[in-house]
C-alpha positions in Angstrom: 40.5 26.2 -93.0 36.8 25.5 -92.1 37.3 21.7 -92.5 40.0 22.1 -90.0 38.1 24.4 -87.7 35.0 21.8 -88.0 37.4 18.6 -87.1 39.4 20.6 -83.9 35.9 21.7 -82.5 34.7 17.9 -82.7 37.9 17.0 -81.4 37.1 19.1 -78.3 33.3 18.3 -78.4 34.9 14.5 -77.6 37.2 15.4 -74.8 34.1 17.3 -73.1 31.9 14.5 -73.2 34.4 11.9 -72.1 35.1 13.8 -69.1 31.8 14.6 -68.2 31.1 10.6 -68.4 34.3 10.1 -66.5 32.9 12.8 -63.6 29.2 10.8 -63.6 30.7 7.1 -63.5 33.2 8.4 -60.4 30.4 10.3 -58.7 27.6 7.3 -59.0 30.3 4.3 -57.7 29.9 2.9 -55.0 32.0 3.9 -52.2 32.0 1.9 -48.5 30.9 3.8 -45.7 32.9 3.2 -42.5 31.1 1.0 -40.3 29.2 2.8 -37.2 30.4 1.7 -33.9 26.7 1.1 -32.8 26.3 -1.5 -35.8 29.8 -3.7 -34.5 29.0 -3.8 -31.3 25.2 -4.9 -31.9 26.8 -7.3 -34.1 29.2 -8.9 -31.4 25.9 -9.3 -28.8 23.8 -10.7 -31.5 26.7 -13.4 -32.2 27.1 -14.0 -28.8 23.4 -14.4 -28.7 23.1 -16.7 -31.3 25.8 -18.8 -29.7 23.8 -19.9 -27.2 20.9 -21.5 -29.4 20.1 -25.1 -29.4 21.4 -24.9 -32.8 25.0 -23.7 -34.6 22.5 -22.6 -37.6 22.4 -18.8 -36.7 25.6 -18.7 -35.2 27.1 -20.0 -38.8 25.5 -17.1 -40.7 27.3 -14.7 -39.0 30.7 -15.8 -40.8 31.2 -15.2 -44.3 32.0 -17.7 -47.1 35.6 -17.9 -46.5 37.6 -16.5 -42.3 40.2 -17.2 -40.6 39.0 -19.5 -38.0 40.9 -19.8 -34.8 43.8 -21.7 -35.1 42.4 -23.8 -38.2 43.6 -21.2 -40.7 41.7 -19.6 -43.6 38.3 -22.1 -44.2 35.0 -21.9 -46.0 31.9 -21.8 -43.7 31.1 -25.2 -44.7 34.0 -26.1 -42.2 32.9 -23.7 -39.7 28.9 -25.1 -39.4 30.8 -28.8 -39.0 32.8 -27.8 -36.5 30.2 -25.7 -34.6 27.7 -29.1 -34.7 30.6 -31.0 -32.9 30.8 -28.5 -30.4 27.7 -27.7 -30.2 27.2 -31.5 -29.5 29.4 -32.1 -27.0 28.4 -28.9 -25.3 24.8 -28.6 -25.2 24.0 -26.0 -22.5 26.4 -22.5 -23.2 26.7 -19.2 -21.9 28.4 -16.9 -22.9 28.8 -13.1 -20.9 30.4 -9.6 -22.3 32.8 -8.7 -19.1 33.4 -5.3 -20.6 32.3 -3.3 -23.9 33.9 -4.4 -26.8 37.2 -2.3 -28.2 37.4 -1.5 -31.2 41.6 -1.6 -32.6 41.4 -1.4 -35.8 38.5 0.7 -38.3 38.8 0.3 -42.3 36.4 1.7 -44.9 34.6 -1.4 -45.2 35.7 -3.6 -41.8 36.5 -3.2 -38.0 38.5 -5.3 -35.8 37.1 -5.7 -32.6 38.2 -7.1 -28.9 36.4 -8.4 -26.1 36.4 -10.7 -23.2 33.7 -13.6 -22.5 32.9 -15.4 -19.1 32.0 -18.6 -20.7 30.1 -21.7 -18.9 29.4 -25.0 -20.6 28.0 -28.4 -19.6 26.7 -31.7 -20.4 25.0 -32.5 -17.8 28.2 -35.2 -16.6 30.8 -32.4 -17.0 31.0 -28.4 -16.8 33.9 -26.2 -17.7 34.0 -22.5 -17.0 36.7 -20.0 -17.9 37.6 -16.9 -20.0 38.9 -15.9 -23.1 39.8 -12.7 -24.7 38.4 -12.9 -28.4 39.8 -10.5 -31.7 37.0 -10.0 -34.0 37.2 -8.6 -37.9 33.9 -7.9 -39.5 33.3 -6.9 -43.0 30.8 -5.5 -44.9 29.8 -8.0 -47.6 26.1 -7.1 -49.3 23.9 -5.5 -47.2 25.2 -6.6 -43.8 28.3 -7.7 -41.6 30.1 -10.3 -41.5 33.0 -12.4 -39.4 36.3 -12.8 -41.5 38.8 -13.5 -39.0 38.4 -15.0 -35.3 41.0 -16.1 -32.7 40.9 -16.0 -29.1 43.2 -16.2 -26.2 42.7 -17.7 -22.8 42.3 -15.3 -19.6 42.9 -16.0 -16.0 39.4 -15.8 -14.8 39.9 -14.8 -10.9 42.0 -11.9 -11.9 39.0 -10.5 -14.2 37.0 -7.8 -12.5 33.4 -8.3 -12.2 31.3 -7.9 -15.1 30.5 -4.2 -16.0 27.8 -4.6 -18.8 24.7 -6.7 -19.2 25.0 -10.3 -20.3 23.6 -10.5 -23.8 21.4 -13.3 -22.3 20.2 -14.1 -18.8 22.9 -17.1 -17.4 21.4 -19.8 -15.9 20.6 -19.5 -11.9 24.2 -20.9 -10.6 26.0 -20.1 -7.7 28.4 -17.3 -8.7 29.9 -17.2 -5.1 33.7 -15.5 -5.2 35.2 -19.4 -3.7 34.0 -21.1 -6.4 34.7 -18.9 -9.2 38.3 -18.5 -7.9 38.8 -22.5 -6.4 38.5 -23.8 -9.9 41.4 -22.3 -12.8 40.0 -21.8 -16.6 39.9 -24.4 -18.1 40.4 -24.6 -22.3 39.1 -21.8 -24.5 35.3 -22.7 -25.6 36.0 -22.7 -29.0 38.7 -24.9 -29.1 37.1 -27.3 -26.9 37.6 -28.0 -23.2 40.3 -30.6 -23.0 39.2 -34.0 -21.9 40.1 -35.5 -18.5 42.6 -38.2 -18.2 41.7 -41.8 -17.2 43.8 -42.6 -14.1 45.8 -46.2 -15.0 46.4 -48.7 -12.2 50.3 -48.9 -11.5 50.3 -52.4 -9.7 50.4 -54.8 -12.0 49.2 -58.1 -10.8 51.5 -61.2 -9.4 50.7 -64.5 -11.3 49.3 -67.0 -9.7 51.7 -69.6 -9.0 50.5 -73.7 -10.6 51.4 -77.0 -9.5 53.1 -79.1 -11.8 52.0 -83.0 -11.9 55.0 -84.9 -10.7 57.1 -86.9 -13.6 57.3 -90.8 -13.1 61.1 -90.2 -12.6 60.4 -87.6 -9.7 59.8 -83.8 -10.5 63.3 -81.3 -9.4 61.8 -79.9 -6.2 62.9 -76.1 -7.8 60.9 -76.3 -10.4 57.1 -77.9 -8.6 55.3 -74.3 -8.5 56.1 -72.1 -11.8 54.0 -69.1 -13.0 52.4 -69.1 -16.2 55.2 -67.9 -18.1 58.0 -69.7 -16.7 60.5 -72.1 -18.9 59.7 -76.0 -18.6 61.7 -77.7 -16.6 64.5 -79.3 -18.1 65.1 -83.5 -18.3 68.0 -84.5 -16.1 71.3 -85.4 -17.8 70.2 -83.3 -20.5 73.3 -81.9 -22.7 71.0 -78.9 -24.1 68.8 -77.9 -21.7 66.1 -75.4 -23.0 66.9 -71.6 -22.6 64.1 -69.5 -20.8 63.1 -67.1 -23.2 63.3 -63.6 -21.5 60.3 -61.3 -21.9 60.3 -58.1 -23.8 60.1 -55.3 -21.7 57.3 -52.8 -22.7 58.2 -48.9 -23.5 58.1 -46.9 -20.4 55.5 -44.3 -20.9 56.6 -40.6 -22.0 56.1 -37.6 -19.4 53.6 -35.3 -20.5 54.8 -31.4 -20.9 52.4 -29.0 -18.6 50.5 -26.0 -20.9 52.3 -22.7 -20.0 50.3 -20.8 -17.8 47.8 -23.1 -17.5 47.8 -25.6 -14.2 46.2 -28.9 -14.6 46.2 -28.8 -18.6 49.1 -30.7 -20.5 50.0 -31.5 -24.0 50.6 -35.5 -25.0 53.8 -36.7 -25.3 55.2 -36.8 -28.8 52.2 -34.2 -30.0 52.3 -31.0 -31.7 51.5 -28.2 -28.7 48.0 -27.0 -30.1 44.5 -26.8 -28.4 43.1 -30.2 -29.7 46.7 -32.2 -28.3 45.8 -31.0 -24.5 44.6 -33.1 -22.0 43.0 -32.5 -18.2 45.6 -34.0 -15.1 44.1 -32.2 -12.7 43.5 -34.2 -9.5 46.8 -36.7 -10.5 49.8 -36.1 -8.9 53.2 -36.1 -10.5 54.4 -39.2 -11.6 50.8 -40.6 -11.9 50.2 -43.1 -14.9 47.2 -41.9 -16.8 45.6 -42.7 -20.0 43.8 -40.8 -22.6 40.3 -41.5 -23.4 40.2 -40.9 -26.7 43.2 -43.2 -27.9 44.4 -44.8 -25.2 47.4 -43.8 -25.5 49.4 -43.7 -21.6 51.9 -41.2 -20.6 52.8 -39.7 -16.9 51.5 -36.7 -15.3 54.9 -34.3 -14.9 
């Protein structure tokens, strides 16, 4: 009986320490505090911010290793600073302007999804492009700070935005801001996906060959047959059995007609292209039926 009563009080001596380990380990984990509203929407204006360096390198560090980038789908950041570089390239003056406080529309322990809307105005000094877009943010809390993992944005009708009701996270360039310009000229392409390039206008007329005179044969040239343009058939000998056929040119494929973007004048998609951001093209100032060529590829289609 004492063995026994020695071995059942060990027994419970066991279970007591286990669960006072268990009720340590539980109480000492780490659990993820929800993140304050203050901290997401400081981190929206400093990412705006940072957009508008002469640089992409801060705006890169605010993404994490691996988002959901636009319509590019899930990518490392290496992807994201080479894509930012391009852009950042080809737009080298940005700005970029809160037109309302950010909303937040979705809070987890550890991330919030955000949405906003940006005035955006870009240049080159040969080109500018100004617009809107409405922009869905989630941020995560990965080490000490926060991070992007998902970013997409969709493109807003600028003139039926109201007027900006918060301070731009930076000062925007002195332009004129005057309600006729803003509403004479639509959005054009979201910033991030690149403001589509312009099409090259392509001269329908197609010049008349000049017309050659043929040296007259010892025998006496046919008088239908003198003046012939560069491509025409040689005159056949008289009394010939088997005259020589003209050769009839091949005609050339006429070029396709472009389909318009929905809901967006002036922008259109190439013929024969998949209907994403980086297949549009700018028509505007063409008008229907106009033969214009891409600058990029050369490729020719008509303005529908």
């Amino acid at each position: 009986m004492n063995i026994l009563h020695f071995f059942t009080r060990r027994f419970h001596s066991s279970l007591t320490a286990a669960g006072v380990a268990l009720l340590v380990c539980l109480s000492t984990s780490p659990v993820q505090a929800e993140i304050p509203r203050e901290d997401a929407l400081r981190f929206v204006r400093g990412y705006l911010s940072a957009a508008q360096n002469p640089t992409p390198d801060e705006e890169v560090r605010h993404y994490a290793p691996r988002v959901r980038y636009f319509d590019s789908g899930t990518v490392d950041q290496s992807f994201v600073a080479a894509d930012q570089r391009r852009y950042y390239k080809l737009w080298p003056q940005r700005t970029f302007e809160l037109l309302e406080e950010p909303e937040i529309v979705a809070q987890e322990d550890d991330a919030v999804t955000l949405r906003f809307i940006i005035r955006y105005e870009v240049n080159n000094g040969d080109r500018r492009a100004t617009g809107a877009t409405q922009n869905t943010m989630q941020v995560q809390r990965i080490g000490d700070g926060l991070k992007i993992v998902a970013m997409s944005e969709r493109k807003m009708n600028l003139k039926a935005l109201p007027r900006p009701t918060i301070a731009s996270s930076r000062p925007a360039p002195a332009v004129d801001r005057t309600e006729d310009r803003v509403e004479a000229k639509p959005a054009e392409k979201a910033p991030r996906s690149k403001p589509a390039e312009p099409a090259v206008a392509v001269d329908n007329t197609a010049p008349k060959p000049k017309l050659q005179e043929m040296p007259a044969s010892a025998g006496g040239a046919d008088p239908k047959h003198v003046a012939q343009g560069p491509g025409a058939a040689p005159t056949p000998a008289k009394g010939s059995a088997n005259p020589t056929p003209a050769s009839a040119p091949v005609p050339a494929p006429a070029p396709a007609i472009a389909t318009p973007v929905p809901g967006s004048p002036g922008l259109v998609y190439l013929p024969g292209t998949e209907q994403t951001s980086k297949n549009m093209i700018d028509v505007r100032g063409y008008p229907s039926g106009q033969k214009v060529k891409d600058p990029r590829n050369g490729q020719i289609f008509i303005v529908p």
